[in-house]
MARTORLUM-76555 format. One record per residue: residue number from 1; x, y, z of N, C-alpha, C in turn. Coordinates in steps of 0.02 Angstrom, whole numbers. Each point is the difference from the previous one (the first is absolute). Layout:
N
LORO  seq     n.u     n.v     n.w    ca.u    ca.v    ca.w     c.u     c.v     c.w
LORO  NUM       X       Y       Z       X       Y       Z       X       Y       Z
...
# end
This chain:
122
LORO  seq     n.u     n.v     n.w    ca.u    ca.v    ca.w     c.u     c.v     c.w
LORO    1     406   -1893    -307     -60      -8      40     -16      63      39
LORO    2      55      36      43     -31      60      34       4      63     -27
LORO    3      25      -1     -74     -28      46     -47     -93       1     -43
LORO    4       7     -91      11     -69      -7     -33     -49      33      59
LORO    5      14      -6      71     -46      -1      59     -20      92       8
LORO    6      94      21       1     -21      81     -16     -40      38     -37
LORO    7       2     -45     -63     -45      22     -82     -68     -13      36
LORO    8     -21     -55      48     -65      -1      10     -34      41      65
LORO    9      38      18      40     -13      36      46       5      78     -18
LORO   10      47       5     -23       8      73     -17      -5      46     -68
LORO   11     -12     -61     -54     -30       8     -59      76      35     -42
LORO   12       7       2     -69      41      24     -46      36      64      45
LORO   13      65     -25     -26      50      58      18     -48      87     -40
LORO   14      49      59      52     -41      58     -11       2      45     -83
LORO   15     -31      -8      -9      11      20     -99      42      99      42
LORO   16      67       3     -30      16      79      32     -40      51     -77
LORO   17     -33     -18     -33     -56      29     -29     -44      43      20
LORO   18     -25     -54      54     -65      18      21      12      40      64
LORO   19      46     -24      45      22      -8      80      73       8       0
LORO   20       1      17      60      68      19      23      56     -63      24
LORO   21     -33     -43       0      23     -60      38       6     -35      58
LORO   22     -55      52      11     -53     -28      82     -11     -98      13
LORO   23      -4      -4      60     -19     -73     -11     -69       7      14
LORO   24     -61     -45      16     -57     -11      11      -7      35      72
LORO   25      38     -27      28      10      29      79       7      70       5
LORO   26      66      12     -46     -21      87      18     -62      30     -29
LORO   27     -47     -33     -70     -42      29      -9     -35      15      43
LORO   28     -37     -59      45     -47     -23      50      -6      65      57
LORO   29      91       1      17      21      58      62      -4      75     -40
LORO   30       3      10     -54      -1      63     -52     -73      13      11
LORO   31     -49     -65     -10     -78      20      13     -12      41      58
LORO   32      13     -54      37     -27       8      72      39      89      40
LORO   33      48       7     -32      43      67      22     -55      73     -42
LORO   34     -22     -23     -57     -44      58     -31     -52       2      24
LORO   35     -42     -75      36     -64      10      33      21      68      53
LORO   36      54     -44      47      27      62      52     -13      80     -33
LORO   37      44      -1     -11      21      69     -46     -56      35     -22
LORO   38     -57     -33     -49     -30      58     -34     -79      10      70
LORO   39      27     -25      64     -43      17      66      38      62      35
LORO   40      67       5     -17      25      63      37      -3      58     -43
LORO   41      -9      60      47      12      67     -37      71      21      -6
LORO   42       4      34     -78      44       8      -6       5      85     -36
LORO   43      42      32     -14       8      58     -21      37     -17     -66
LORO   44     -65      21     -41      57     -12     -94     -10      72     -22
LORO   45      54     -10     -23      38      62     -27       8      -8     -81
LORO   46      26      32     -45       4      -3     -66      77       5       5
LORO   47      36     -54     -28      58     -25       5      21      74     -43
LORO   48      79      -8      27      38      76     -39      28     -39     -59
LORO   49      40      42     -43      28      -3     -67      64     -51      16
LORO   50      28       0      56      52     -54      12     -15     -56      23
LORO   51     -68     -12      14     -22     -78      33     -38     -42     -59
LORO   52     -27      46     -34     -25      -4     -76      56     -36     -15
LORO   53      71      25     -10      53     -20     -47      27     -63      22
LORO   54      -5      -2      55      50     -64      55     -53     -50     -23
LORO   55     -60      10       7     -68     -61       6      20     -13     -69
LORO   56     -14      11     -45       4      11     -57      85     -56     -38
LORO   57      33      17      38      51     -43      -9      -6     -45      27
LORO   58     -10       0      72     -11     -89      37       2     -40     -34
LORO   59      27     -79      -6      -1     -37     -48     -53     -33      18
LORO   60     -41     -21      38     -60     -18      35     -66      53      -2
LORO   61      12      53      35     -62      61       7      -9      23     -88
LORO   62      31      12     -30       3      21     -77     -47     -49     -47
LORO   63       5     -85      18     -45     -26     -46     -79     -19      23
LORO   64     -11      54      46     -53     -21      38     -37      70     -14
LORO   65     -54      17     -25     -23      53     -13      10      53     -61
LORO   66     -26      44     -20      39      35     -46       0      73      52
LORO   67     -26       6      39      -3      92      32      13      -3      77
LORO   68      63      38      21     -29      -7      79     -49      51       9
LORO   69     -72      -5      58     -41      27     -10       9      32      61
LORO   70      47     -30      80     -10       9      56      64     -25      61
LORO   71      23      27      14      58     -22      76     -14      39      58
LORO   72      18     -59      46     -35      22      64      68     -52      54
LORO   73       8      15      58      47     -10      42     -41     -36      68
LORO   74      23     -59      10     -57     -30      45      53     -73      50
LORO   75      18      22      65      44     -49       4      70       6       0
LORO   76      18      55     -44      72      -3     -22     -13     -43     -53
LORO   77     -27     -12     -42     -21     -31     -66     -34      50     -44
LORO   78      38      16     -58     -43      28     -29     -53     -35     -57
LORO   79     -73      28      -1     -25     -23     -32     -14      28     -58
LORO   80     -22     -56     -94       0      27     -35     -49     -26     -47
LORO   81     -60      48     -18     -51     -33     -34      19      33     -77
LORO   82      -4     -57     -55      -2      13     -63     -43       3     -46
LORO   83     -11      18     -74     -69      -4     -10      32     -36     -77
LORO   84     -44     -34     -41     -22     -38     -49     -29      49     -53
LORO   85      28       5     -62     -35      47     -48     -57     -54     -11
LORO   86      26     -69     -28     -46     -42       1     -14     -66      54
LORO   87     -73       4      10     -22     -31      61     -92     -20     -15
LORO   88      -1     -41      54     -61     -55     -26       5     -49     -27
LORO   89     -47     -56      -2      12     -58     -33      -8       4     -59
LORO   90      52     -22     -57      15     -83      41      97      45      16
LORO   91      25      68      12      52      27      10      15      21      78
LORO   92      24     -14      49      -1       7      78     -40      55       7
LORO   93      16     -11      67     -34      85      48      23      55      -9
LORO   94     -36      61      14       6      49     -10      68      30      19
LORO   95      20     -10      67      29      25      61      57     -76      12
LORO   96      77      34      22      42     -61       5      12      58      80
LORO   97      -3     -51      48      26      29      88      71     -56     -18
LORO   98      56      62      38      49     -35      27      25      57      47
LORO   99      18     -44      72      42      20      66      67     -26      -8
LORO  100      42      32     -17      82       3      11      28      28      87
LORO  101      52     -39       7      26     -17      54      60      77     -11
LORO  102      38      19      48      65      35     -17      48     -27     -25
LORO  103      -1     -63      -4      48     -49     -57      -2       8     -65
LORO  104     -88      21     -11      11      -9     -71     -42     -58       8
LORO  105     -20     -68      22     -35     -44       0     -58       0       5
LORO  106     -20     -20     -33     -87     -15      -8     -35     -29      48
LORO  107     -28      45      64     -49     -37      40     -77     -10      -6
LORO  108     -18      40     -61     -89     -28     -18       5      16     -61
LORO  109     -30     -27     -45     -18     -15     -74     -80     -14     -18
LORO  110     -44      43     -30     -55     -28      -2     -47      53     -64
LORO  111     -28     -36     -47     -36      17     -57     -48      32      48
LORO  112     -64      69     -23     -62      -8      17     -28      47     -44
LORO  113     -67      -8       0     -48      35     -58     -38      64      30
LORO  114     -31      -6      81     -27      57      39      59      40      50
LORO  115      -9      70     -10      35      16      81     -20      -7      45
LORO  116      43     -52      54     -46       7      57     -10      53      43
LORO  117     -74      -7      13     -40      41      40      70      47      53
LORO  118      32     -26      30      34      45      75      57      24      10
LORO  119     -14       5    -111      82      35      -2     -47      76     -55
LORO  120      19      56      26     -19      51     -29       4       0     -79
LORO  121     -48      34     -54      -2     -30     -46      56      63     -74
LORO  122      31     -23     -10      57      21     -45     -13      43     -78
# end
């Protein structure tokens, strides 16, 4: 029964396909952290040949994008926008944002198709 109730509230377990294995909740807080985020200025830089390699391995940051395009340091989090060879519908967004913690943990996750406006343009 409170498997059936979970399935209805929180919908099918996370396909690790698609997703990392976020629940709904962290999506929701993943949103609401990139609204934040793509309102602050930030300084992006063109990632070096060793952040390339590390991202690139991540077992998480690696299936998300095919190019890093951009890292920037915000918080003590670094941030990391990726880019999509292919993008548009009916294939995601252009642009994958993720904010990593100094753990290594994932504090924002978020697809998008425009840069926003109040981050200098790359």
């Amino acid at each position: 029964m409170l498997g059936f109730l979970r399935y209805v509230a929180l919908g099918p377990a996370p396909d690790p396909h698609v997703d990392f294995g976020q629940s709904m909740g962290e999506d929701i807080r993943f949103m609401w952290r990139f609204r934040r985020c793509r309102r602050l200025s930030v300084e992006w830089r063109t990632p070096t040949q060793e952040e390339v390699s590390q991202i690139a391995a991540d077992a998480i940051l690696a299936r998300f994008g095919d190019v890093t395009i951009a890292v920037g340091e915000v918080d003590g989090r670094r941030w990391i926008v990726r880019e999509r060879d292919w993008h548009g519908w009916p294939d995601p967004p252009r642009y994958v944002f993720f904010a990593v913690d100094q753990s290594g943990a994932v504090w924002a996750a978020r697809d998008f198709d425009w840069w926003p406006r109040g981050w200098p343009a790359m």
